[in-house]
C-alpha positions as CSV (number, residue, x, y, z in Angstrom):
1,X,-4.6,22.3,-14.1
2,X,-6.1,20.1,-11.7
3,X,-5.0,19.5,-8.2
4,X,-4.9,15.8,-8.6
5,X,-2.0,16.2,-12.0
6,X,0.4,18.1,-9.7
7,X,0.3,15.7,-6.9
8,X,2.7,12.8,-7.1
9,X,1.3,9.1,-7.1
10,X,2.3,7.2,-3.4
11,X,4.8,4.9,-5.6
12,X,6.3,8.6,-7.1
13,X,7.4,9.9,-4.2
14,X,8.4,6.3,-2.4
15,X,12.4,5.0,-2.2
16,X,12.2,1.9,-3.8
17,X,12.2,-1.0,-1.1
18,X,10.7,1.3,1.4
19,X,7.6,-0.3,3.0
20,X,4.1,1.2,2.8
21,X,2.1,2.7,5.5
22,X,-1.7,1.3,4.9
23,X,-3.3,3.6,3.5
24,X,-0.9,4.7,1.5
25,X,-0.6,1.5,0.1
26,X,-4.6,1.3,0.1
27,X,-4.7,4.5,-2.3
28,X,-1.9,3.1,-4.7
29,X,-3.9,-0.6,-5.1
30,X,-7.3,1.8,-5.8
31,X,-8.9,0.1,-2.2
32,X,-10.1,1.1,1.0
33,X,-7.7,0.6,3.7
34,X,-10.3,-1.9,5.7
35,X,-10.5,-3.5,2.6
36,X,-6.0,-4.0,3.1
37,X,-6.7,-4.7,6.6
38,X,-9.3,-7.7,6.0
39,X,-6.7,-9.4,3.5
40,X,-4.0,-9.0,5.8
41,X,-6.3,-10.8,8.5
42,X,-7.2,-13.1,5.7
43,X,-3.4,-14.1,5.4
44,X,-4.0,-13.1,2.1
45,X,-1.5,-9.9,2.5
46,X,1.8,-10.0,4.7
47,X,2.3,-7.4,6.7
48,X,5.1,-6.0,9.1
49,X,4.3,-4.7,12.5
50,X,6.8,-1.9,13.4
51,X,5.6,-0.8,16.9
52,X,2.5,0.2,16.5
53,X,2.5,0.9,12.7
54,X,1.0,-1.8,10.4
55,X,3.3,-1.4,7.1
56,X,3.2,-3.4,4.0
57,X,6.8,-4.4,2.4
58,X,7.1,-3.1,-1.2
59,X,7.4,-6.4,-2.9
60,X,4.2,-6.9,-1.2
61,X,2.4,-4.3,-2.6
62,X,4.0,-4.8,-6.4
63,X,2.5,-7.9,-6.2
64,X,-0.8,-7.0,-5.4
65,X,-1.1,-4.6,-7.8
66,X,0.4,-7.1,-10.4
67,X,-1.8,-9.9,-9.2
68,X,-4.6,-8.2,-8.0
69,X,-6.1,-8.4,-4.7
């Protein structure tokens, strides 16, 4: 068995509602997390800052991976 079929998926592991760090939410939309970062700077992708930490709300991300980025 491979390493990558016993490690849960980002979404898995997540409470629902519970906003994503970037690159967390970089690896579950299958993008780099510059990529996230120029679509948030776009306006493209809201984003909530929470001190220093750049986190993505999970509505957010459900729509992104619906909709595509």
């Amino acid at each position: 068995m491979s390493a990558l079929a016993t490690t849960p998926t980002p979404a898995a592991s997540r409470p629902p509602g519970a906003p994503w760090p970037i690159p967390d939410a970089a690896s579950y939309l299958t993008v780099s997390p510059r990529h996230l970062f120029r679509l948030i700077d776009a306006g493209r992708v809201k984003s909530i800052l929470l001190g220093r930490r750049r986190l993505i709300a999970d509505a957010e991300v459900r729509r992104l991976a619906a909709e595509g980025c």
